[in-house]
C-alpha positions in Angstrom: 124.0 120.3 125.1 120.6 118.5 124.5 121.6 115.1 122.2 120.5 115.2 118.1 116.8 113.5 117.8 116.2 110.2 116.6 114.2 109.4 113.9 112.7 106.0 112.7 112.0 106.3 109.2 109.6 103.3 107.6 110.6 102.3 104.4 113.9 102.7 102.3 112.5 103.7 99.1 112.8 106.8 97.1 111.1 108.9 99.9 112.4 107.0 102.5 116.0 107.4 101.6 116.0 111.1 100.6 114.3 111.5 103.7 117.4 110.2 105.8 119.8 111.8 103.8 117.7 115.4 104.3 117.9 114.8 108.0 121.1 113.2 108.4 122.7 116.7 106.6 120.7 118.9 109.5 122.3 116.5 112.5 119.8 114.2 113.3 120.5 110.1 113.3 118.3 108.1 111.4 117.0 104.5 111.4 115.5 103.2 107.7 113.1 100.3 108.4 112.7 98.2 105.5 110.6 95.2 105.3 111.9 93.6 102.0 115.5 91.4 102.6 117.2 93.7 99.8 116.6 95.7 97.0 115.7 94.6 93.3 117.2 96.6 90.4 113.2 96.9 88.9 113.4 97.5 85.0 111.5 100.9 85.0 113.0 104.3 84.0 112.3 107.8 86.3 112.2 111.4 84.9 113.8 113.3 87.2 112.2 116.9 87.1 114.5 120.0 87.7 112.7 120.5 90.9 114.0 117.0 92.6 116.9 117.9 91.2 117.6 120.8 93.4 116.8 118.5 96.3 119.3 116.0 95.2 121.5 118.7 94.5 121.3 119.6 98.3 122.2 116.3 99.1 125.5 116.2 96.8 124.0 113.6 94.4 123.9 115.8 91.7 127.0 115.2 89.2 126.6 111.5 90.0 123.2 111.7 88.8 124.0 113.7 85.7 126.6 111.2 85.0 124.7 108.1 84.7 121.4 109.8 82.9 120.1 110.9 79.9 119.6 114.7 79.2 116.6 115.0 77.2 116.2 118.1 74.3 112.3 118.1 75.0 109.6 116.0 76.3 107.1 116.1 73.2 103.8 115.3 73.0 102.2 113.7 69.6 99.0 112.1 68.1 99.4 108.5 68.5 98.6 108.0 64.9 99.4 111.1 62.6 102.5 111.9 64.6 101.4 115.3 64.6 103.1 117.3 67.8 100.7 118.2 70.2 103.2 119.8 72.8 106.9 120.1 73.0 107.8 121.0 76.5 111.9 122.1 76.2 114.2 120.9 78.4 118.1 120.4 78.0 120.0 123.8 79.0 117.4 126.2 78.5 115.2 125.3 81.2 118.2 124.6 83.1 118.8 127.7 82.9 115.3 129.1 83.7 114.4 126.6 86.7 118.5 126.2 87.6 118.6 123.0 87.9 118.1 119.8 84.9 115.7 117.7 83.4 117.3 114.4 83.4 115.6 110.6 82.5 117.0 108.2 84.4 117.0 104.0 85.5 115.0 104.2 88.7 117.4 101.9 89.9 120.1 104.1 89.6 117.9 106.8 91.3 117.9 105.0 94.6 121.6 103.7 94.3 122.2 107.4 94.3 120.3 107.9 97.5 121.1 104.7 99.2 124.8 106.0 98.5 123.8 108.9 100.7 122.9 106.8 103.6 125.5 105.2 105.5 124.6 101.2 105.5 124.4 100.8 109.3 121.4 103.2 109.1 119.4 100.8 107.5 117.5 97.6 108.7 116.9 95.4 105.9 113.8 92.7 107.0 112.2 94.3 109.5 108.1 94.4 108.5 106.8 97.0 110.8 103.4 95.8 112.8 102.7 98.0 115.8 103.3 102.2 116.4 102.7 103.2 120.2 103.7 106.7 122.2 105.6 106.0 125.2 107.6 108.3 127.8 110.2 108.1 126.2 109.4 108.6 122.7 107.9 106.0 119.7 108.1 102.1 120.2 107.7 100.2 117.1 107.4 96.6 117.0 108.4 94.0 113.9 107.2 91.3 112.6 110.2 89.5 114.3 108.9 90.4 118.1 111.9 93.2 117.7 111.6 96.1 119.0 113.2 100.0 118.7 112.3 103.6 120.4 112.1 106.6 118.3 111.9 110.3 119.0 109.9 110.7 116.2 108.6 108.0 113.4 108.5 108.5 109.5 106.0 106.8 107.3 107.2 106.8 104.3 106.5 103.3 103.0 104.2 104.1 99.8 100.5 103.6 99.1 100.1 101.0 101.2 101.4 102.6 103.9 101.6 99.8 107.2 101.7 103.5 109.0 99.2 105.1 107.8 96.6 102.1 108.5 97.7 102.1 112.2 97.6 106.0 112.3 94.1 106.3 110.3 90.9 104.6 109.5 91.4 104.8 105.4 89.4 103.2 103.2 91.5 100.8 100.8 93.0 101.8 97.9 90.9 102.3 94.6 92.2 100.5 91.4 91.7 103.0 88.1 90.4 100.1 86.0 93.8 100.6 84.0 97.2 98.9 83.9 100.8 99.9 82.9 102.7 97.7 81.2 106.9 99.0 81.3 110.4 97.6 80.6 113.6 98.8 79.7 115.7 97.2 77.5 119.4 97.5 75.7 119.1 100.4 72.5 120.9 98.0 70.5 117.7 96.1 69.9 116.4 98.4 67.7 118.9 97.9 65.0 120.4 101.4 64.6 116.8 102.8 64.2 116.8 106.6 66.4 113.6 107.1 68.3 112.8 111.0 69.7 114.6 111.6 73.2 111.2 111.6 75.1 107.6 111.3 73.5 104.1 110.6 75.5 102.0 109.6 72.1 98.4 110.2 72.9 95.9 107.9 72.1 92.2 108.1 72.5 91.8 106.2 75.9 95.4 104.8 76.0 98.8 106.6 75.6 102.3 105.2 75.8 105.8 106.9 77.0 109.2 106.1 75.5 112.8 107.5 76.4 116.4 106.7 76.7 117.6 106.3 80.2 120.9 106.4 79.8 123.9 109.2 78.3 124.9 107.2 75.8 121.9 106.1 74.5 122.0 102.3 75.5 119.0 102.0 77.2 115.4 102.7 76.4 112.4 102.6 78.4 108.8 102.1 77.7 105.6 102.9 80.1 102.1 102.5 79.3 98.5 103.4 80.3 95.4 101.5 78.9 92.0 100.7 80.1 91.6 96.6 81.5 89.0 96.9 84.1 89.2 92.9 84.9 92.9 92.7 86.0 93.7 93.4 90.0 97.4 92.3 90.2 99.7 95.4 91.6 103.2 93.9 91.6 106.3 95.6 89.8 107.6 91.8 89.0 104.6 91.2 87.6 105.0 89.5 84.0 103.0 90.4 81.0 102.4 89.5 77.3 104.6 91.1 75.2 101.9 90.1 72.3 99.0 91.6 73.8 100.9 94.9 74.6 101.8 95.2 70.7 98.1 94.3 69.9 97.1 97.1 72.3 99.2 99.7 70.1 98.6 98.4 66.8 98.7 101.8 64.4 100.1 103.7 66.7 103.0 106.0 64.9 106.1 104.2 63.2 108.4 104.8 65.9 106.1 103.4 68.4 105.4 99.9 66.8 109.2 99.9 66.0 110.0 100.4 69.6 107.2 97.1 70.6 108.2 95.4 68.1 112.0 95.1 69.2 110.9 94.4 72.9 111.7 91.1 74.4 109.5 91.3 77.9 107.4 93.4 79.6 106.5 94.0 83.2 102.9 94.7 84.1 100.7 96.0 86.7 97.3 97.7 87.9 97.0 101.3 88.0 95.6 101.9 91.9 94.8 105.5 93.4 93.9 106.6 97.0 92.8 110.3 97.9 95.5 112.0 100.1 94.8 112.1 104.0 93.0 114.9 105.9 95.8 114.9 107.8 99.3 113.6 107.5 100.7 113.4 111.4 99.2 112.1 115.1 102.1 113.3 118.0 105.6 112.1 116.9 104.3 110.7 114.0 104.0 111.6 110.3 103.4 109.9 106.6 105.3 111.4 103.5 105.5 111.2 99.7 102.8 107.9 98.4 102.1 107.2 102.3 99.9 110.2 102.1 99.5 111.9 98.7 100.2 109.1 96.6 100.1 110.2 92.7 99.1 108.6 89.6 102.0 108.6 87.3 101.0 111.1 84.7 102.9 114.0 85.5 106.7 111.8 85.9 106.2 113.3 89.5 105.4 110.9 92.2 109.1 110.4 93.6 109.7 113.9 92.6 106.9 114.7 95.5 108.5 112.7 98.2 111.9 113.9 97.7 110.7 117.4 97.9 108.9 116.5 101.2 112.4 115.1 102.8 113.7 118.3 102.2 110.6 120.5 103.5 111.2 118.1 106.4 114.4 118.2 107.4 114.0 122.0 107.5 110.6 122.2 109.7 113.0 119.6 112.2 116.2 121.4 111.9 116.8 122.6 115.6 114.1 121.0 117.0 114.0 118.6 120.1 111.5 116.7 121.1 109.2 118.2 122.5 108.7 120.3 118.9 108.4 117.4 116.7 104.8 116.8 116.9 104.6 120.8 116.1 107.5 120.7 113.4 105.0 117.9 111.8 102.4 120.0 111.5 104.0 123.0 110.2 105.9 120.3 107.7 102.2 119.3 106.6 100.8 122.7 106.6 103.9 123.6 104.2 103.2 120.9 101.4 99.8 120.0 101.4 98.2 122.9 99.1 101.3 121.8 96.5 101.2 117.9 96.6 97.4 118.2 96.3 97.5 120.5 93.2 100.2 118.3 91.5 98.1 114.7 92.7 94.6 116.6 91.0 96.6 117.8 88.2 98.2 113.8 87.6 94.8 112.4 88.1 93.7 114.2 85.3 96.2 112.9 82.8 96.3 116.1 80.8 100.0 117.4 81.8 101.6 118.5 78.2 98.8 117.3 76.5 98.7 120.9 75.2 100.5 123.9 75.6 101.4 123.8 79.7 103.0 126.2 82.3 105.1 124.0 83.9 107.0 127.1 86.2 105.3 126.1 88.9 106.2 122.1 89.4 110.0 122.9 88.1 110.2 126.2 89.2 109.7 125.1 93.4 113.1 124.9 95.3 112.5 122.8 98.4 115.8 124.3 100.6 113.8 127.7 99.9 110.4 127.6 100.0 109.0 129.3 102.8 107.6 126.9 105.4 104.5 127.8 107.1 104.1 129.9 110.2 
């Protein structure tokens, strides 16, 4: 009986995770490579679209997920000033019903707890920086910043925008910064002094907009993300401090609820806004990038992770029963399989218009990874 294959997968985050967990369920052993020496509990929140939901469904995360997150009526759209509703996409059981799986909002942190749970520890390598991809005989070496070394089967990139992967696999231009920043936080509910805010509301301003939800069941925990232009600042780090006094001066007059919200916040994280166009091609051989590695996505639809958890499930199918000498085609017929969708849904973010209006979101919920057809 030929032996399972052996994958390296670079990078433990959302994609990286789901990605082990996908492949572990179909047989095959898995190595995470992460470079960082453990993982930070970032405060940011996730909305965590019915269609990543069947994924995690898949991979038996889904009560624990609907345990420790909030279940949103609606996400509604309004005029930053007038509070007039622009668009109020339903969630909560009916489009549970319609897309069979639900909308929940969620700590990011508690997101990749969820998947890291899913992923026996010994599978992962925290501190290893990856610095060098090569085919040999016998597979994929891949060398560490360390001088370690490991042989793959097959190698994974899915370590993000700045993929260490993609640069050895591709000659890409670097990534391109929007000339806007986000500034987010969470922070505890009680703050706000028994004043309610809506259960999910993008207010939309004229060339800024700002996102606010509970992230927890019980309501203890709100989260705040924003968009707005600042063409002069360059740092991209999640730990990032910002003013909380220059975030309330940027949505001065927005509606009530929103300068409530500010008002009540005690810090703020902040960070630039950076794009990159998605890759001709995702794969070389045994290789392949996945989720941000390859079609990163602005964060204007909620559905950046959402796109790398569907690809670990897409994956795990096109490798299911493959050995390796199929890998560098299962790769291809993986690639051939998402790229029409993740470039429709990374155009359609771009354009920061999702819900602005009245939106047919059946066909970003609607998609079932574990049934999809994959490509010929």
């Amino acid at each position: 009986m030929p032996r399972p294959l052996n994958v390296a997968i670079i990078g433990a985050g959302m994609g990286g995770l789901a990605t082990a967990a996908a492949l572990r369920k179909v047989g095959i052993h898995v190595t995470v490579y992460e470079q960082a020496r453990g993982f930070a509990r970032l405060g940011a929140g996730i909305q965590v679209g019915c269609n990543a939901m069947k994924v995690l469904r898949g991979l038996g995360l889904e009560q624990r997920m609907r345990g420790q997150s909030f279940y949103p009526r609606s996400w509604n759209n309004r005029d930053w000033q007038t509070g007039e509703v622009k668009f109020d996409m339903i969630f909560g059981e009916s489009a549970e019903a319609k897309y069979g799986a639900p909308y929940l909002l969620a700590h990011r942190g508690d997101l990749h707890e969820a998947l890291a749970s899913a992923v026996p520890e010994e599978c992962v390598r925290l501190n290893h920086k990856l610095v060098g991809l090569d085919e040999v005989a016998d597979g994929v070496r891949l060398t560490f910043a360390d001088g370690a070394t490991a042989v793959a089967d097959a190698v994974v990139g899915a370590d993000g925008v700045h993929s260490v992967v993609r640069d050895i696999l591709f000659d890409t231009p670097p990534v391109k910064y929007t000339g806007r920043i986000a500034f987010r936080t969470t922070y505890p509910a009680a703050l706000l002094n028994g004043e309610k805010i809506d259960d999910c509301t993008k207010w939309w301003g004229e060339d800024r907009h700002i996102v606010i939800y509970y992230v927890k069941p019980d309501r203890s925990e709100i989260y705040l993300v924003t968009s707005q232009p600042e063409p002069e600042f360059r740092i991209e780090s999640w730990s990032s401090r910002g003013d909380v006094k220059e975030l309330r001066k940027a949505f001065a007059g927005f509606d009530r609820q929103v300068e409530h919200v500010l008002a009540a916040c005690p810090d703020v994280h902040k960070w630039a806004i950076v794009d990159r166009e998605s890759l001709d091609r995702w794969a070389e051989g045994k290789i392949t990038l996945l989720g941000d590695a390859c079609h990163p996505m602005t964060p204007y639809m909620a559905q950046g992770a959402a796109m790398a958890i569907e690809d670990a499930a897409v994956l795990s199918r096109c490798l299911d029963g493959v050995n390796r000498d199929g890998v560098a085609d299962a790769f291809h017929r993986f690639e051939a399989t998402r790229k029409e969708r993740t470039s429709r849904v990374q155009a359609t973010s771009r354009a920061n218009t999702w819900l602005k209006q009245r939106t047919d979101g059946d066909w970003v919920y609607g998609y079932d990874a574990w049934t999809t057809p994959l490509a010929a």
